[in-house]
C-alpha positions as CSV (number, residue, x, y, z in Angstrom):
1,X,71.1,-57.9,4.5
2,X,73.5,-55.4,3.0
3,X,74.4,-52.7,5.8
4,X,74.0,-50.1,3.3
5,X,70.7,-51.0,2.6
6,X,69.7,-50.7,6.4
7,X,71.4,-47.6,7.1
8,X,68.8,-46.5,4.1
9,X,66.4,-47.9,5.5
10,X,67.0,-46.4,8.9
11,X,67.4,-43.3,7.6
12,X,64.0,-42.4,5.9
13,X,62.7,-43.6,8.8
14,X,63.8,-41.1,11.2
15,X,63.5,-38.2,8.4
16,X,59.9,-39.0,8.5
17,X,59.1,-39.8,12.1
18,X,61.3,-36.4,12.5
19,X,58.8,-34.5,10.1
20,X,56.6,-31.5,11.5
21,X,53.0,-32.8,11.5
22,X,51.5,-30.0,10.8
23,X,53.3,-29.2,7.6
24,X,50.7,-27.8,5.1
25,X,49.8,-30.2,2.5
26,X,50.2,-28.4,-0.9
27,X,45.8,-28.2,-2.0
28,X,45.0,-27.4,-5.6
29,X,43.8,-23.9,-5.7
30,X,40.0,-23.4,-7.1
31,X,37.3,-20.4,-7.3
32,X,34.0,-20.8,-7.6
33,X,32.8,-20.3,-11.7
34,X,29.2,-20.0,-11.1
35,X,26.4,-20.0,-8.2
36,X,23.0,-21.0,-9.0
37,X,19.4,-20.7,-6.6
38,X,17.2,-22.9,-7.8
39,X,18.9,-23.2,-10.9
40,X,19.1,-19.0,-11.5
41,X,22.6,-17.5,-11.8
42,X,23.6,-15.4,-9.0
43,X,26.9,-13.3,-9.1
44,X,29.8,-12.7,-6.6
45,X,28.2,-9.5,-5.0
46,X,25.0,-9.7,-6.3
47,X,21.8,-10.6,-5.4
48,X,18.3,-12.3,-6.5
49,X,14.5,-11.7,-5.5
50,X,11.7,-13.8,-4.7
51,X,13.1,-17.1,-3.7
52,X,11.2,-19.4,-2.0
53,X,11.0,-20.1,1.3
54,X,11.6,-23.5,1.4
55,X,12.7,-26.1,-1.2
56,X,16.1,-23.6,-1.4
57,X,18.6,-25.6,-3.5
58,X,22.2,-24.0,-3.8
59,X,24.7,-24.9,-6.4
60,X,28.3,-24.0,-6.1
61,X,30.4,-24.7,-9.1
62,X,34.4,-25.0,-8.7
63,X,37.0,-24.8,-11.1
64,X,38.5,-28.1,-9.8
65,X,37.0,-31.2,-8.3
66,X,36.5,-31.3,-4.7
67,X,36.1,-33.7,-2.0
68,X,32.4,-33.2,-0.4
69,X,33.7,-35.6,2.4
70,X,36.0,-32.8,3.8
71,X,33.4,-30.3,3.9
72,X,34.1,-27.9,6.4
73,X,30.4,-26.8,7.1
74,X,31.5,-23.2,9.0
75,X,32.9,-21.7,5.8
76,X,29.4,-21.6,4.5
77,X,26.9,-19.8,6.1
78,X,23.9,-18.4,5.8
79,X,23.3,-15.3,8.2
80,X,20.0,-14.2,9.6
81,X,19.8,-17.3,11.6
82,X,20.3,-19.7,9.5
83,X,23.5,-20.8,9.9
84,X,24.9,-24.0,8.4
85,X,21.5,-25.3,9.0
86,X,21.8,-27.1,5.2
87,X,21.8,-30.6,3.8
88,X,24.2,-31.6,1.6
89,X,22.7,-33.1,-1.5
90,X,23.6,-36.1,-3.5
91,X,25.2,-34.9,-6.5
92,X,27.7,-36.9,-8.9
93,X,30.0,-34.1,-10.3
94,X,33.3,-33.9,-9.4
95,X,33.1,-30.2,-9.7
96,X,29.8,-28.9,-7.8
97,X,28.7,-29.1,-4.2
98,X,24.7,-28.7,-4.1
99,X,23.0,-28.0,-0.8
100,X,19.5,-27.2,0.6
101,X,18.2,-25.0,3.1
102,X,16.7,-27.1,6.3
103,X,14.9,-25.0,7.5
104,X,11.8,-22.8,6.3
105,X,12.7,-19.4,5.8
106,X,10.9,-16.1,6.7
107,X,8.7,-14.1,4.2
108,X,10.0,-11.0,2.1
109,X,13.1,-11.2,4.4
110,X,17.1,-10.3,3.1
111,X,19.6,-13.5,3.5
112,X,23.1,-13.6,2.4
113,X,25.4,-16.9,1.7
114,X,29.0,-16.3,2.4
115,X,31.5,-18.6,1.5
116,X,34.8,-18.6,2.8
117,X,38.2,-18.4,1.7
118,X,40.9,-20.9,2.5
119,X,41.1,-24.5,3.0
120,X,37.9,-26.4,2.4
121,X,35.9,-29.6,0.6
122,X,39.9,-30.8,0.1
123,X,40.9,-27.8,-2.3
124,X,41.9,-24.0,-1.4
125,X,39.2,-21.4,-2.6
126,X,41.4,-18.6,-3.5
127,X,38.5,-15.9,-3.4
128,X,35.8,-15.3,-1.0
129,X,32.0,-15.6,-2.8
130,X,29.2,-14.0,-1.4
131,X,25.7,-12.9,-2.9
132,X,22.2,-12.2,-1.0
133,X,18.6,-13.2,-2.1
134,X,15.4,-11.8,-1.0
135,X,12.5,-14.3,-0.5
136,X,9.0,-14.0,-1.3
137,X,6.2,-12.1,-0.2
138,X,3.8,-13.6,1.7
139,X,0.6,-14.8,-0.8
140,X,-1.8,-14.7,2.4
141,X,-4.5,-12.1,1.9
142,X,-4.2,-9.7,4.5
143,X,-7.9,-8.9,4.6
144,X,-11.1,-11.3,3.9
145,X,-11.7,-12.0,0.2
146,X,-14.8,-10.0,-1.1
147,X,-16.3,-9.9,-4.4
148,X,-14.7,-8.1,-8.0
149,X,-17.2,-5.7,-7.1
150,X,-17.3,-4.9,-3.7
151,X,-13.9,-5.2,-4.0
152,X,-14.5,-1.4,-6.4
153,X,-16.6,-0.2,-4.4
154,X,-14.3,-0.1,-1.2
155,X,-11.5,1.3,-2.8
156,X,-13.8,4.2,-4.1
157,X,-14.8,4.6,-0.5
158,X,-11.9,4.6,1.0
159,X,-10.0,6.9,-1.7
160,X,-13.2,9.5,-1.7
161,X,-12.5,9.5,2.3
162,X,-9.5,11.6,1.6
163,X,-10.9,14.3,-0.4
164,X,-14.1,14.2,2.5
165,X,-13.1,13.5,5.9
166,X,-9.6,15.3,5.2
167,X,-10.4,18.2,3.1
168,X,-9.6,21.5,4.0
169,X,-12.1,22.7,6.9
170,X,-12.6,26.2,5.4
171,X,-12.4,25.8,1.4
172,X,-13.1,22.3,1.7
173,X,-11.0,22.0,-1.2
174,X,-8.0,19.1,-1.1
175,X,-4.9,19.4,0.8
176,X,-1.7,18.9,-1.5
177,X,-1.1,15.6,0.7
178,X,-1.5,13.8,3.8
179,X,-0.3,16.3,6.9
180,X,0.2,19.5,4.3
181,X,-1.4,21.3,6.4
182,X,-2.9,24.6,5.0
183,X,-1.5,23.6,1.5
184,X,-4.4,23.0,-0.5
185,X,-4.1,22.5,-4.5
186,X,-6.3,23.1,-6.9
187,X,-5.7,20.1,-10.0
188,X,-6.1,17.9,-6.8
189,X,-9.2,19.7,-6.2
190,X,-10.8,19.2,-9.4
191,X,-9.9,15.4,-9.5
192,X,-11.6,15.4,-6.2
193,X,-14.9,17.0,-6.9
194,X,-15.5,14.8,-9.7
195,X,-15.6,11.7,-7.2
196,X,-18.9,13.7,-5.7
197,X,-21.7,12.3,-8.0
198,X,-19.5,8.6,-7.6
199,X,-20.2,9.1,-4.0
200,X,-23.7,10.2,-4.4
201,X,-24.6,7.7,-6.5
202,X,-22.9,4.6,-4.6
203,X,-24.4,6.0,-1.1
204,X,-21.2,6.9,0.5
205,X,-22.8,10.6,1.0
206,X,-26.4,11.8,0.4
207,X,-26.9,14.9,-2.4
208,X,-27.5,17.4,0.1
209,X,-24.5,16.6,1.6
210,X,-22.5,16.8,-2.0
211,X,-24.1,20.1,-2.5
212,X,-23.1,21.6,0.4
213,X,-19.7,20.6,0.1
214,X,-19.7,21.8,-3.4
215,X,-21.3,25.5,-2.1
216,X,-17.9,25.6,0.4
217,X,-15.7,25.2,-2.4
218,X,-17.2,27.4,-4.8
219,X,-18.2,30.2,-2.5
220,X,-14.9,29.9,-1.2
221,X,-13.1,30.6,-4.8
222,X,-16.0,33.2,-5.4
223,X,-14.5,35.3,-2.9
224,X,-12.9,38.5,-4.3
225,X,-10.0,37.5,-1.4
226,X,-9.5,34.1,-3.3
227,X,-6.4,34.9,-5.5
228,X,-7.4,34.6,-9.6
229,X,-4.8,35.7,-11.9
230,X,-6.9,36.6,-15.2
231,X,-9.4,34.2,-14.2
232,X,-6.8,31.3,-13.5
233,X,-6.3,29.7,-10.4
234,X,-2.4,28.8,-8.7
235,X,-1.3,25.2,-8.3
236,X,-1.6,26.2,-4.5
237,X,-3.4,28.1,-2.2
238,X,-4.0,28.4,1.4
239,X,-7.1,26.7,2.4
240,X,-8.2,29.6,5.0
241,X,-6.9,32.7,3.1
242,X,-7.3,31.7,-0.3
243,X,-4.0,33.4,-0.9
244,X,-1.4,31.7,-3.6
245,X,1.1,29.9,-2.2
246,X,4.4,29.6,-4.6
247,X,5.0,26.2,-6.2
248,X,8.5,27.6,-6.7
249,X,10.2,30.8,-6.8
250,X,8.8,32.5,-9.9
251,X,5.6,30.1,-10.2
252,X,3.5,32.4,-7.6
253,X,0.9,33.3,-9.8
254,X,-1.4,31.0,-12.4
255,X,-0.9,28.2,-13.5
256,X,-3.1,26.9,-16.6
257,X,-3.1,23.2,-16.2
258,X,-3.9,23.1,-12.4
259,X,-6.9,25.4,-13.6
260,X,-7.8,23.4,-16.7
261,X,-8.1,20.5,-14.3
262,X,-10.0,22.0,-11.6
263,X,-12.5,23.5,-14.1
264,X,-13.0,19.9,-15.6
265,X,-14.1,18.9,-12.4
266,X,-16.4,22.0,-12.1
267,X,-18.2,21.1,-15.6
268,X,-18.5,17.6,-14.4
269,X,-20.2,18.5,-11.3
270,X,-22.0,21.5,-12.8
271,X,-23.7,18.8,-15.5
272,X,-24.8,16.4,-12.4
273,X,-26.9,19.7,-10.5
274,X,-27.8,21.6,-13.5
275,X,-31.0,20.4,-13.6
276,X,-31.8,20.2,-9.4
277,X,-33.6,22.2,-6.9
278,X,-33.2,25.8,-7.0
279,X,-30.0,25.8,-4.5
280,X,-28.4,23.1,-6.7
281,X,-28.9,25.6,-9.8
282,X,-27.6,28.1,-7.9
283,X,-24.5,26.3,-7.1
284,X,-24.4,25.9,-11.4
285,X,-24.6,29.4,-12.2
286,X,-22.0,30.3,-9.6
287,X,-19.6,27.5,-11.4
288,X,-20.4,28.8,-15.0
289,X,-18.9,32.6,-13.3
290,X,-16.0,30.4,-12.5
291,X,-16.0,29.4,-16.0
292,X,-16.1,31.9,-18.1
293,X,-13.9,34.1,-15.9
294,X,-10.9,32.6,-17.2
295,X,-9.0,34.1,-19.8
296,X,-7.7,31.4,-21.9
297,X,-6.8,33.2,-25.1
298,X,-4.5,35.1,-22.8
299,X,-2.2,32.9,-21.7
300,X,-1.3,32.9,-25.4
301,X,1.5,35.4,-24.3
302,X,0.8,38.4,-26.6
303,X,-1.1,36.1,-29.3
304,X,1.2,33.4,-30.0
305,X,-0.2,30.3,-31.5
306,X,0.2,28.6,-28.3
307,X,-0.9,28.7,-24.8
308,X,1.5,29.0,-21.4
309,X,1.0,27.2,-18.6
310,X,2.2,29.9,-16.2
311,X,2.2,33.6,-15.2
312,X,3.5,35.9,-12.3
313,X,2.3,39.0,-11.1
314,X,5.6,40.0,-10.2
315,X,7.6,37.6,-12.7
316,X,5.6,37.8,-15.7
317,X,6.1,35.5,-18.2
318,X,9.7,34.4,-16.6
319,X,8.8,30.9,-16.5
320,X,8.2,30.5,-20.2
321,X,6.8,27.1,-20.7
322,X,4.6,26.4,-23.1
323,X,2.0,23.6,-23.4
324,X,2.7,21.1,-25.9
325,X,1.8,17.8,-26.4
326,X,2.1,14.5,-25.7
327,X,1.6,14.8,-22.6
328,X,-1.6,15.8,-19.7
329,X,-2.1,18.9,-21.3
330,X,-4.7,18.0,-24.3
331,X,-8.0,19.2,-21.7
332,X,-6.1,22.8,-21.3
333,X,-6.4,23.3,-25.0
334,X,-10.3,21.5,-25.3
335,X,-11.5,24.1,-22.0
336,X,-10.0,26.7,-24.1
337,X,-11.6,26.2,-27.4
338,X,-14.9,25.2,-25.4
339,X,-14.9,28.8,-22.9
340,X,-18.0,30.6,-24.6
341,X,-16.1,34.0,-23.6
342,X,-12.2,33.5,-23.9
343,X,-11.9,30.9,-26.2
344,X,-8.7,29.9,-29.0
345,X,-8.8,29.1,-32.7
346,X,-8.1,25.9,-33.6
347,X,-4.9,27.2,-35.5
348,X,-3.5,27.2,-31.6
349,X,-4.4,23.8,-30.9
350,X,-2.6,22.5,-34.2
351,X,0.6,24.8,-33.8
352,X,0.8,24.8,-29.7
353,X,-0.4,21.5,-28.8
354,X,0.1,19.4,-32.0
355,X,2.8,20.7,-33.3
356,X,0.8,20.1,-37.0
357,X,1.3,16.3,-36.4
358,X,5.0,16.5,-34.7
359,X,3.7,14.8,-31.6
360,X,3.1,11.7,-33.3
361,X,4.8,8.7,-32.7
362,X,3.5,5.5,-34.3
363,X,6.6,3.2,-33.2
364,X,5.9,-0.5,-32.3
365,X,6.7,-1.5,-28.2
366,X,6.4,-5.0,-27.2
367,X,4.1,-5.5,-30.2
368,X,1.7,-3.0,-29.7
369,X,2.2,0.4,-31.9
370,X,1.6,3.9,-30.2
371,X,0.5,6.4,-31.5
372,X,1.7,9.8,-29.8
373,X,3.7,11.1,-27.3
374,X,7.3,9.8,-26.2
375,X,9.0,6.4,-26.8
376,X,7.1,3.7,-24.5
377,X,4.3,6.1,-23.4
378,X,5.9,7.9,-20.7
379,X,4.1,7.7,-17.2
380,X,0.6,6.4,-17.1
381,X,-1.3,9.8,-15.5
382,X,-1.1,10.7,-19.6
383,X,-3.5,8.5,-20.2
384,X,-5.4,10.1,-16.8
385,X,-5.7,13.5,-15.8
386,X,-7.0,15.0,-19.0
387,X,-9.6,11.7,-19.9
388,X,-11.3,12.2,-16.3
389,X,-14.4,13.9,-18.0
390,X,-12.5,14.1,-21.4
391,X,-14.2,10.5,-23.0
392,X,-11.8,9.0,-25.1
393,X,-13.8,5.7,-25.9
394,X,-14.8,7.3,-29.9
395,X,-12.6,10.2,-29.6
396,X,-10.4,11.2,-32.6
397,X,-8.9,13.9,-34.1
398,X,-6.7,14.2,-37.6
399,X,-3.8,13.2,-35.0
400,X,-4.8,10.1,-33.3
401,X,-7.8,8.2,-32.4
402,X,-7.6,8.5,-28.3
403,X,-8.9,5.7,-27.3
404,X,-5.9,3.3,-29.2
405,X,-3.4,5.9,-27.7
406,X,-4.8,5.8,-24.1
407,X,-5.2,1.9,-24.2
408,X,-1.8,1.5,-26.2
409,X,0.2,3.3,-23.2
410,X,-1.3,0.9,-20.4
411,X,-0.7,-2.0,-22.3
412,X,2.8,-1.0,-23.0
413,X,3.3,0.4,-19.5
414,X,2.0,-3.2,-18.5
415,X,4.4,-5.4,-20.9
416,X,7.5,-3.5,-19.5
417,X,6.5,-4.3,-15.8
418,X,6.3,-8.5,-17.1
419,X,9.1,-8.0,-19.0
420,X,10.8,-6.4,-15.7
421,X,14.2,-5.4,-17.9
422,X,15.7,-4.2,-14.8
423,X,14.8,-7.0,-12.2
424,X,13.2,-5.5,-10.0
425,X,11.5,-6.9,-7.2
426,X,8.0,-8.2,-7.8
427,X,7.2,-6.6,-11.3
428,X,5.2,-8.5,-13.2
429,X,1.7,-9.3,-14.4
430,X,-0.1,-8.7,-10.8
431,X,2.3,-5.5,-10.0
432,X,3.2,-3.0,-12.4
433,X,2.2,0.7,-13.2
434,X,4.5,3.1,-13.7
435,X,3.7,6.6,-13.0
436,X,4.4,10.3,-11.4
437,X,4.4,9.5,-7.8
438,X,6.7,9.7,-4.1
439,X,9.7,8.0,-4.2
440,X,12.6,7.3,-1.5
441,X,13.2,11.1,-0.2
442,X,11.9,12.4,-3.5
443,X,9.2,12.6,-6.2
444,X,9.5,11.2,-9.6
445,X,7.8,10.9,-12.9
446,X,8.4,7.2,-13.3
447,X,7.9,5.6,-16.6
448,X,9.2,2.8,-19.2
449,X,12.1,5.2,-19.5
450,X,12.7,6.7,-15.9
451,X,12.3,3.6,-13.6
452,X,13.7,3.7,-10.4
453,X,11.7,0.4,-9.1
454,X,8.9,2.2,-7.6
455,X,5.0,1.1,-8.4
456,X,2.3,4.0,-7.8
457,X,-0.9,1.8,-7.3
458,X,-2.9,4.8,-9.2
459,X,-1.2,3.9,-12.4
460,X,-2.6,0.2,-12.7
461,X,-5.9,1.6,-10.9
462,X,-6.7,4.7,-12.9
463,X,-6.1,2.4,-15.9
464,X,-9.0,0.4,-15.4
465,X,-10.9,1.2,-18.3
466,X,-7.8,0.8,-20.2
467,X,-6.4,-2.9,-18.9
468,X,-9.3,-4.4,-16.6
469,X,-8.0,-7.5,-16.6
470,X,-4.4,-6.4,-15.7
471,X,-5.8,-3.8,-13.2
472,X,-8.1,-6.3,-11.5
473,X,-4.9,-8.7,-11.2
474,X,-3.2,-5.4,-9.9
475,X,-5.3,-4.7,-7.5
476,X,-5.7,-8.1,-6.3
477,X,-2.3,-8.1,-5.5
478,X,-2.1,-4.7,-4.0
479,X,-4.9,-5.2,-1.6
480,X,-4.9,-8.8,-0.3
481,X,-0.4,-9.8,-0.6
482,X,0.4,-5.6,0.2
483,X,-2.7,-4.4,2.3
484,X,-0.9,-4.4,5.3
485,X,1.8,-2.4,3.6
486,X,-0.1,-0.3,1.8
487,X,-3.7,0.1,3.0
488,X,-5.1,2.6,5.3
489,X,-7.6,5.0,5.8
490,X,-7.8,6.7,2.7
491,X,-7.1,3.5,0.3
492,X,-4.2,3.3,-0.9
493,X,-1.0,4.7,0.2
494,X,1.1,6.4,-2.8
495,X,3.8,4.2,-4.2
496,X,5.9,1.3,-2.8
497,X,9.9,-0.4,-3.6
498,X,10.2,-3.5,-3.3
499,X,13.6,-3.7,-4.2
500,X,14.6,-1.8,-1.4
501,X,11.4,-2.3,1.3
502,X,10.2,0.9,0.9
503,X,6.4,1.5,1.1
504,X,5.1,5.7,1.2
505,X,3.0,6.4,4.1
506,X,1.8,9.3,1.9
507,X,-1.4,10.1,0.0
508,X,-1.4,12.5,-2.2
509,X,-4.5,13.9,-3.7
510,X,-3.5,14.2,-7.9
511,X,-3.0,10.1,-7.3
512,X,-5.7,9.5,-4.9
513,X,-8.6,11.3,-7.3
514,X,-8.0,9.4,-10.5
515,X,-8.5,6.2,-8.7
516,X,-12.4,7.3,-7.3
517,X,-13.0,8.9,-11.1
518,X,-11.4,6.2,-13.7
519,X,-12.9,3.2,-11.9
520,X,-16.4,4.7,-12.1
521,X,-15.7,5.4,-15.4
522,X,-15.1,1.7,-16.4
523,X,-18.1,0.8,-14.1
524,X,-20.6,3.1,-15.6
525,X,-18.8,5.9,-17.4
526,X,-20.6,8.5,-15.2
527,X,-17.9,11.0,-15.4
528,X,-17.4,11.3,-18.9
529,X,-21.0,11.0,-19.7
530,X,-21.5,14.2,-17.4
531,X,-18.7,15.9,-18.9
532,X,-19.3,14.9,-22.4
533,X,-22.6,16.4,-22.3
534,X,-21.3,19.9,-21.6
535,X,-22.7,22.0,-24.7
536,X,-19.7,24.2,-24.4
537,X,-17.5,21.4,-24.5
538,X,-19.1,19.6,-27.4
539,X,-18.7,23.0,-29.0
540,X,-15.2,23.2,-28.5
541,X,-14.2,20.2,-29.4
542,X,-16.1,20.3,-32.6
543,X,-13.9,23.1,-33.3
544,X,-10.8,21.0,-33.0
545,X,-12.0,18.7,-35.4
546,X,-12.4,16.1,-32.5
547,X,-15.4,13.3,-33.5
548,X,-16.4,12.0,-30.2
């Protein structure tokens, strides 16, 4: 053999006996091009809800092939337990690495996959990936399942039980929320009345009992100590003294709408004793002083074709907001075309609340065409607060026919909940209402168009005779997946986030009262029919050119 040859030969040999062994070997460098969860797209940072907890499948996508049988199973983990506790699935692509969960996870519970850097499945991942995903709430009912209609009749009981058992001790009227103390407020109040006759009729309380409590409240407002600012009443008072307490620095005086909602109640009540014993017709006349002590016409502010919704009696008229439609206001402007001594021309109602036909709308949302008010409805209490007593069922004027409007908004309010443009958690056809409610460390009117993730179960409730299919569905869900979130002693608490596992431990009473009053109303329409049959009422809104 040539000597050359084997020196060669020698040579190579040494060099590579003589080689480090742990010299890197040079990997291709990759990144991950898409994550998937069951086949949904899940971004570097982001994060998915409602996933399953169990059959989890995981897809990681590379940007070059890797080798599955140098999986180093410590660069992927799943926290909160979990671990590396995955299979690896059998997948052909060069390119993707799919996995499963082994284990079955916990219920409405926050899980994040990391997946390391560095030197894995026989490639180097260049860029860290890591998302989170939320799984599902737990379908179990929380309480026994009872009938459609027992079902009703225990959310009316337990709702009323905030505006009885927790009511003011002196006015009896309806503190401003759960633990406000001496904070009572008067729209509240009138919402809360109304769900008297409900209670007397379904046998939660007996008549004397209602009238009674009806004598503490009026007497208490009869009182020449009660403060009345040209008949009106503030948004709040204190429940002992009867003195205003401000809603704000220059709102210390009256406020219409809180009155306008307080004397529906009042006429609703009035219509369900006017024709008792003589201390229930007592009770009646000393509502109708209530009545026709407000001054209406003057909170036109020196005549203007228009009514204010506040005044001061050290501000004046500082505040300067007039009431004008689309919005809760529409049963300010009927009370005040219907008040036998202080009552508005119609010319008001056109020009202040209509704006001569400016409030309409008639756009198309998700298929369904609204009539008035702002883009998408706005929040559901809209289609509430004034249509307590206020029926809309045949109710139309030159601007609108109320009862398309009113059914238009819920349905719309519905479709953007399915449609859920915004992802968030658990909106969809058994959760979804959208109104003025508590939020995380504040209050919000929530709507199509101010949604912060936060579901107030008096929007889907109060919408019963709206959407009774979609509010049965609702309230399913609220009561037997959320009641032991979201149940307590008075019903339901006020609002709830998914998204960020947030449920109120608040009641307040302008949510709680439309609950006890709109589900009667779908269940026997006792509310409007009392209302409705208000001769003052039919008078004033015969005025406006309502048919009804």
């Amino acid at each position: 053999m040539n000597i050359r040859f084997i020196y060669l030969l020698i040579s190579i040999i040494t060099f590579i006996s003589c080689k480090p062994a742990n010299e890197p070997v040079n990997l291709t460098n990759t990144y991950i091009e898409l994550a998937t969860i069951n086949g949904n797209r899940v971004y570097n940072g982001g994060s998915i809800n409602e996933v399953p907890i169990d059959s989890i499948v995981f897809q990681l996508n590379f940007s070059s092939p890797i080798d599955k049988s140098k999986l180093n199973s410590s660069k992927i983990v799943i926290n909160n337990g979990v671990d590396s506790s995955y299979t690896i699935l059998s997948d052909t692509a060069s390119k993707r690495l799919t996995f499963k969960i082994k284990k079955k996870l916990n219920y409405y519970t926050t899980y994040t996959l990391s997946i390391i850097d560095g030197e894995n499945l026989g490639v180097k991942l260049i860029d860290p990936y890591q998302f989170s995903f939320v799984t599902a709430l737990d379908p179990t009912p929380k309480f026994p399942v009872i009938s459609d209609d027992s079902l009703l009749t225990l959310v009316q009981e337990k709702t009323f039980d905030y505006f009885w058992n927790y009511a003011h001790p002196t006015s009896g009227l309806a503190r401003e929320r759960y633990n406000s103390g001496d904070i009572v407020t008067l729209g509240g109040s009138g919402f809360g009345i109304m769900g008297i006759p409900v209670a007397i009729e379904r046998g939660f309380i007996t008549r004397a009992e209602g009238l009674d409590r009806m004598n503490k409240i009026v007497n208490f407002l009869n009182l020449s100590t009660t403060d009345k600012f040209h008949g009106a009443f503030p948004h709040w008072m204190n429940g002992t003294t009867g003195k205003v307490i401000p809603f704000g620095t220059k709102d210390n005086g009256a406020d219409l709408v809180e009155t306008a909602f307080f004397m529906q109640g009042l006429l609703t009540v009035q219509s369900y004793f006017k024709n008792g014993n003589t201390a229930e017709k007592a009770m009646c006349a000393n509502i109708e002083t209530l009545w026709e002590n407000v001054e209406w016409n003057w909170f036109q502010q020196n005549g203007q074709q228009k009514l204010y919704w506040h005044w001061s009696p050290t501000y004046g008229w500082d505040m300067n907001m007039p009431v004008t439609g689309w919005n809760e206001g529409l049963i300010i402007y009927v009370l005040a075309a219907s008040s036998p001594t202080h009552s508005i021309t119609k010319s008001v109602y056109d020009e202040g609340w209509a704006h001569n036909g400016a409030m309409k709308n008639g756009k198309t949302f998700y298929g369904i065409t609204l009539p008035l008010g702002e883009d998408k409805g706005g929040p559901m209490f809209f289609a509430h607060y004034s249509f307590l007593g206020l029926n809309p069922t045949h109710l139309s004027d030159t601007y609108a026919n109320y009862w398309q409007q009113n059914t238009a908004h819920a349905q719309i309010n519905y479709q953007y909940c399915v449609a859920n443009p915004r992802g968030n958690y658990g909106y969809g056809p058994n959760c979804w209402g959208l109104t003025a409610s508590d939020i995380p460390n504040s209050y919000t009117a929530s709507s199509p168009t101010n949604d912060v993730g936060v579901i107030a179960p008096t929007a889907a409730l109060s919408s019963f005779p709206y959407t009774p299919v979609e509010s049965m569905r609702a309230l399913h869900f609220f009561y037997y997946t959320l009641g032991d979130k979201i149940w307590g002693n008075y019903g339901f608490k006020d609002a709830f986030c998914l998204n960020k596992h947030w449920f109120a431990d608040s009641y307040l009473a302008i949510d709680q009262g439309p609950i006890v009053v709109m589900i009667e109303n779908y269940r026997t329409g006792l509310l409007w029919n009392l209302f409705m049959q208000n001769t003052d009422v039919q008078s004033g809104l015969t005025k406006l050119g309502f048919t009804y």
